[in-house]
C-alpha positions as CSV (number, residue, x, y, z in Angstrom):
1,X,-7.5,14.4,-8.3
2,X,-6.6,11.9,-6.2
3,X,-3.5,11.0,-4.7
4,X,-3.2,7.2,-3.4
5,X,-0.3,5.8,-1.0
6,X,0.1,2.6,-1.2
7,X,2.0,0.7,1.4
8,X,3.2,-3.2,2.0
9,X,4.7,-3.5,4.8
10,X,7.9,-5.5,5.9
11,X,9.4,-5.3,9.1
12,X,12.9,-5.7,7.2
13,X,11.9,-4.3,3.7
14,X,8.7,-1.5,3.7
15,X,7.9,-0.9,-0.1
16,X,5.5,2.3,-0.8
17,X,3.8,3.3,-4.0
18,X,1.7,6.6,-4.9
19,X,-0.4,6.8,-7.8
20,X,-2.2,10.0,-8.9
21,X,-6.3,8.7,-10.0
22,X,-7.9,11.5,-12.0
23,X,-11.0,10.3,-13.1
24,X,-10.6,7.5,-14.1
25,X,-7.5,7.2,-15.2
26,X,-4.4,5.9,-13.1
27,X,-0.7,7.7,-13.0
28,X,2.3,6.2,-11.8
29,X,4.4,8.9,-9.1
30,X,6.6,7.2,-7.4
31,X,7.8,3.8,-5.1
32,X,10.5,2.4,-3.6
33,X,11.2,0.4,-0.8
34,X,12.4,1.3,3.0
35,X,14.9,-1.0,4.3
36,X,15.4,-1.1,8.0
37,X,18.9,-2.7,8.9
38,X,19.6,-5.4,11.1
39,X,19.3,-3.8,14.2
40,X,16.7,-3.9,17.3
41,X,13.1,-3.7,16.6
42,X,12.0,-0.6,17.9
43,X,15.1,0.9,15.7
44,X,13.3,-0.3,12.3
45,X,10.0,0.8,13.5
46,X,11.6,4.0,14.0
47,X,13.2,3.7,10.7
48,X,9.3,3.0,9.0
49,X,7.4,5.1,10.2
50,X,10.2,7.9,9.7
51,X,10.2,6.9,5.9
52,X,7.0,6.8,5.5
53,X,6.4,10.6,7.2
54,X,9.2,12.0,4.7
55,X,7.1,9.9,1.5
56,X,3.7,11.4,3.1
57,X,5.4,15.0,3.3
58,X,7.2,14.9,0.0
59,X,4.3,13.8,-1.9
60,X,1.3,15.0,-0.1
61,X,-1.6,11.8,-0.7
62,X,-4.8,12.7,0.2
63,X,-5.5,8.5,1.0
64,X,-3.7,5.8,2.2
65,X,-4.1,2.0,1.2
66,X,-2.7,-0.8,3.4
67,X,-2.2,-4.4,3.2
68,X,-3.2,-6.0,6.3
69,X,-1.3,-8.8,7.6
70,X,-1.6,-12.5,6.8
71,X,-1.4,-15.5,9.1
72,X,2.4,-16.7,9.5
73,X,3.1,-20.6,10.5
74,X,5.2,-18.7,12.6
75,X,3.2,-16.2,15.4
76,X,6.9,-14.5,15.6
77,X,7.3,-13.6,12.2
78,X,2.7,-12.2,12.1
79,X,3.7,-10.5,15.3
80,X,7.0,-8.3,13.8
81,X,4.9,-7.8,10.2
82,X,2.1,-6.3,12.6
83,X,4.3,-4.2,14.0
84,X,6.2,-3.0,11.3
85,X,2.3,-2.2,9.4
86,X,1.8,0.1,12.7
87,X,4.3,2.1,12.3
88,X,3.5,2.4,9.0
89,X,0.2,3.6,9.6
90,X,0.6,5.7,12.3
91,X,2.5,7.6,10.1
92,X,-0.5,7.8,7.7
93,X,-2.5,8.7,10.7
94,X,-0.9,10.7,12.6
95,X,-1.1,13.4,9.3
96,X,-5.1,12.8,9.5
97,X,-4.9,10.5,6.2
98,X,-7.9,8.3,6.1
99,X,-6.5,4.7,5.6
100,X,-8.1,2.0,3.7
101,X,-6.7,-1.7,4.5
102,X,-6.9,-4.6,2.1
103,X,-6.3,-8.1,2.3
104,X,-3.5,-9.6,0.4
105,X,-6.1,-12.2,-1.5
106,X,-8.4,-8.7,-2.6
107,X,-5.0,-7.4,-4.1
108,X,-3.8,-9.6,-5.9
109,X,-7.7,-10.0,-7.3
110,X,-7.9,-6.2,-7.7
111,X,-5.0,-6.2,-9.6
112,X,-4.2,-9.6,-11.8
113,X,-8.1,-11.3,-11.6
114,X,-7.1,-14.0,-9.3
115,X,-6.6,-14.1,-6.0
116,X,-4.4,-16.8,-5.5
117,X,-1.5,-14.8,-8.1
118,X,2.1,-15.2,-8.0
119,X,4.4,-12.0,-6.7
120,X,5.7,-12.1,-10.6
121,X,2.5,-12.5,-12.2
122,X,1.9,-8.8,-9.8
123,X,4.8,-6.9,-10.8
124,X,4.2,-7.9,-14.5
125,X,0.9,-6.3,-13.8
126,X,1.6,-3.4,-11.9
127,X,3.8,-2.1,-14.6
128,X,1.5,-2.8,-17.2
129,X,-1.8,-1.0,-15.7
130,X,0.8,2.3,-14.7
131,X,2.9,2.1,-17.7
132,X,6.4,1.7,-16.1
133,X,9.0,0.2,-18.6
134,X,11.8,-0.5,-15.8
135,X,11.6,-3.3,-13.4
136,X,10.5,-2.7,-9.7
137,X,11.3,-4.0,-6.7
138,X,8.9,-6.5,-6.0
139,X,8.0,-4.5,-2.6
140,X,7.5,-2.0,-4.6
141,X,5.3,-3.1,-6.7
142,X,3.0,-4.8,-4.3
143,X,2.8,-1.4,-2.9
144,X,2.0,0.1,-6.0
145,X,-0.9,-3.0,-6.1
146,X,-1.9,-1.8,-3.3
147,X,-2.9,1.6,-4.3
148,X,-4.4,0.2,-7.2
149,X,-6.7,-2.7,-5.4
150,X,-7.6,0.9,-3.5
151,X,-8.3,2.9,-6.3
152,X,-10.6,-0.3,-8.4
153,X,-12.8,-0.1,-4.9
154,X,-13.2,3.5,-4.6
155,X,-14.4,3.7,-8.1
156,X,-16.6,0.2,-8.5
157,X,-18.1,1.8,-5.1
158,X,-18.8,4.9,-6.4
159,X,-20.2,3.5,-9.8
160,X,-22.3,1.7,-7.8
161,X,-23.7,4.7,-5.9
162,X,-22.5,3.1,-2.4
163,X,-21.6,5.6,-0.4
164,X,-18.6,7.6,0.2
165,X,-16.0,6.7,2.5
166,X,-15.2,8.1,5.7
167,X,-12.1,9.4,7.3
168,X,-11.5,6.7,9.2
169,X,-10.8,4.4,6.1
170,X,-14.5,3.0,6.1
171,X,-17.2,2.7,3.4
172,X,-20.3,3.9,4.8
C-alpha cells in the first residue's frame, strides 16, 4: 500500500489531501485545508509547515505530491505562494518523505483530461474518482488532485517498465 499526501499550497489557505493506492485501486483518507490568519508572513509559514507535520504524523504517507507554483502577473503574490509551498515541503522533507512536484496544467490533465480545466470541473472530479458524496473545499480537493495526478504517474510509469523513483522525488 501506498499512502499519497497531496498538498496545494496557499500562503493564506494550504489544502492537503491523502489517498491510500493499493494496487490499483484509489481510497479517499482524508483533506482539509490549513488556514493561516492575517498576520506576518513568517507566522503563516510557521502555521504550514506546523499543519502539515501534525497531517504527516497523524497519517503516516509514505510519498508526498506537490503542486509547484505558477507564474503570477504579480511577482509579489509567486514570491508569498513559493514560500508558503516551502514550508510546506520542508515539512514533507524534513520526515525523509520523497516529494514528487507537478505542475498545475499535468493536474488538472491527470485528473479531468484537459489541461486547461476549471477548479469546478476538478472538484466534480475529485469526488467522483474517490467516491466522496459531500462537497470539499476546493483547496481541498485540488489537493486531493494532487495525489491523484501523483498516483496516475507512478502507475503509467511503472506499467511502462520505466524505472522506479528515487527518494528524492525523481524518476530515474
Amino acid at each position: 500500500m501506498n499512502r499519497i499526501l497531496g498538498i496545494d499550497p496557499g500562503s493564506r489557505i494550504t489544502g492537503y489531501g491523502i489517498i491510500d493506492v493499493v494496487g490499483g485501486r484509489t481510497q479517499y483518507v482524508a483533506s482539509g485545508c490549513i488556514r493561516t490568519d492575517s498576520g506576518d508572513m513568517p507566522g503563516r509559514l510557521k502555521t504550514i509547515f506546523q499543519g502539515i507535520s501534525e497531517i504527516i504524523a497523524r497519517h503516516n504517507p509514505t510519498e508526498c505530491a506537490a503542486e509547484q507554483v505558477f507564474m503570477h502577473r504579480n511577482a509579489g503574490s509567486a514570491l508569498k505562494l513559493g514560500q508558503a509551498r516551502g514550508a510546506a515541503i520542508a515539512a514533507a522533507v524534513i520526515t525523509d518523505l520523497p516529494v514528487f512536484e507537478y505542475s498545475p496544467k499535468a493536474v488538472k490533465q491527470a485528473t479531468v483530461g484537459g489541461g486547461n480545466a476549471e477548479k469546478i470541473q476538478v472538484q466534480h472530479m475529485v469526488k467522483v474518482l474517490l467516491g466522496i458524496a459531500e462537497d470539499l473545499a476546493p483547496d481541498a480537493a485540488d489537493a486531493l488532485a494532487v495525489a491523484l495526478c501523483h498516483s496516475h504517474t507512478r502507475s503509467t510509469l511503472s506499467r511502462a517498465g520505466i524505472g522506479s523513483h528515487s527518494r528524492r522525488g525523481r524518476w530515474q
